[in-house]
N, C-alpha and C positions, 0 to 999 in steps of 0.2 A: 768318602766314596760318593754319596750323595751331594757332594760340591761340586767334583768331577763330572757326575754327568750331567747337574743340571748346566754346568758349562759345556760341555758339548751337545747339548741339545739348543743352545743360544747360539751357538758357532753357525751350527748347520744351519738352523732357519735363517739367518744372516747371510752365509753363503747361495743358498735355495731364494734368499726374496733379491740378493743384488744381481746375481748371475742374468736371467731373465733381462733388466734394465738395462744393462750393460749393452746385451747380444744384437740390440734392434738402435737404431741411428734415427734421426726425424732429418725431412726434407732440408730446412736450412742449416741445419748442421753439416751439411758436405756438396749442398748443390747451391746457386745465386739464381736466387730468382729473377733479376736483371739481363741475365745474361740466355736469354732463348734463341735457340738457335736451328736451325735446316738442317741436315746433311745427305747427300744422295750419294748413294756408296750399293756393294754389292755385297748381301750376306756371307759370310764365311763361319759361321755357328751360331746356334740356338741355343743356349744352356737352359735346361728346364728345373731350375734347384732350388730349395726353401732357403732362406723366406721370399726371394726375390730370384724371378726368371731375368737370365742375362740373353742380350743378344749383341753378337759380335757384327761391325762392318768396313769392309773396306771402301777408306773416302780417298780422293787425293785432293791433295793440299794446295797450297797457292803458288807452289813449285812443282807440283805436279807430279809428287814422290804420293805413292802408297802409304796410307796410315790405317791401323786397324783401331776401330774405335768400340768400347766397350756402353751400351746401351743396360742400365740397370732398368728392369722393370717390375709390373706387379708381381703378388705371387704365383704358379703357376695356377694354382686352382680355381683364383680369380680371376684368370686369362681363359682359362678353359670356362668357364662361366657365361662368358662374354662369346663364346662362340670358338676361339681358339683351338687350333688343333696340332699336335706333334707336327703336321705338314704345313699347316700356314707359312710360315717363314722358313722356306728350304736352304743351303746353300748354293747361290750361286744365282739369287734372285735378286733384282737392281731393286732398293724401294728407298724410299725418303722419308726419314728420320726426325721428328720436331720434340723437343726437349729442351732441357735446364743443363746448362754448360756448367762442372766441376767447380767449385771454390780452386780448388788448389792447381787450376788449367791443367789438369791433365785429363787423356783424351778418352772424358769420361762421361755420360749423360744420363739426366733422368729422367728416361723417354717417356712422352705423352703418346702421339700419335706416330704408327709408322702406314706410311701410303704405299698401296700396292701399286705393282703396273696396270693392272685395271682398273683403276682410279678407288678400288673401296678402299678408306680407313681402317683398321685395329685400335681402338684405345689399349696402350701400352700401361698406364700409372695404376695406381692404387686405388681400393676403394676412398670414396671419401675428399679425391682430389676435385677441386673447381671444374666442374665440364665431367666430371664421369658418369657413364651411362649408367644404368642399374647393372644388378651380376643378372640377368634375363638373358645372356644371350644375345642381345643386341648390341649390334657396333653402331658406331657413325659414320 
């Protein structure tokens, strides 16, 4: 009996410390840092979900078909930090997107800055990335 559980109590904290490492990816694991890119497109959603806020946009392409492109960014509450609001980025508002284009080309980014139409900035990344402002509130 006492074999049994001290084995199920190894199980658990096994499953409890790998779970956690697993859930969360680092930057060169799925984005190229080579590969930075523009794109000017027109909002079509804001997901505001842990661990990372998405923002959806429609770009067109070099044929000039509609593509909607997925913008991974920080997590919401570090956005909201930064000044951030549920209305910042509405849909159906044109802004310009600069980011780290997918490893695996798909149309997928991991957005640093997204530009307004009236020319203010959002820092879109994580804390901790090269160029991020403090969580104060202030953009650039």
């Amino acid at each position: 009996m006492r074999t049994r559980l001290s084995a199920m109590v190894v199980g658990l904290g096994v499953l409890f410390t790998t779970v956690p490492m697993v859930a969360h990816h680092s930057f060169s694991a799925e984005y190229d840092s080579g590969q930075r890119l523009a794109l000017r497109g027109v909002i079509t959603e804001m997901e505001w979900i842990n661990p990372h806020a998405w923002l959806h946009v429609d770009v067109k392409d070099a044929n000039g078909q509609v593509v909607n492109w997925a913008i991974e960014c920080g997590a919401p509450q570090a956005l909201f930090r930064r000044g951030w609001t549920k209305k910042s980025l509405q849909p159906g508002l044109e802004v310009i997107v600069q980011g780290y284009r997918a490893k695996d080309a798909s149309l997928k980014v991991n957005g640093e800055t997204i530009r307004l139409p009236d020319g203010r900035s959002l820092f879109a990344g994580s804390p901790g990335t090269p160029g991020a402002p403090t969580d104060s509130g202030q953009n650039r």
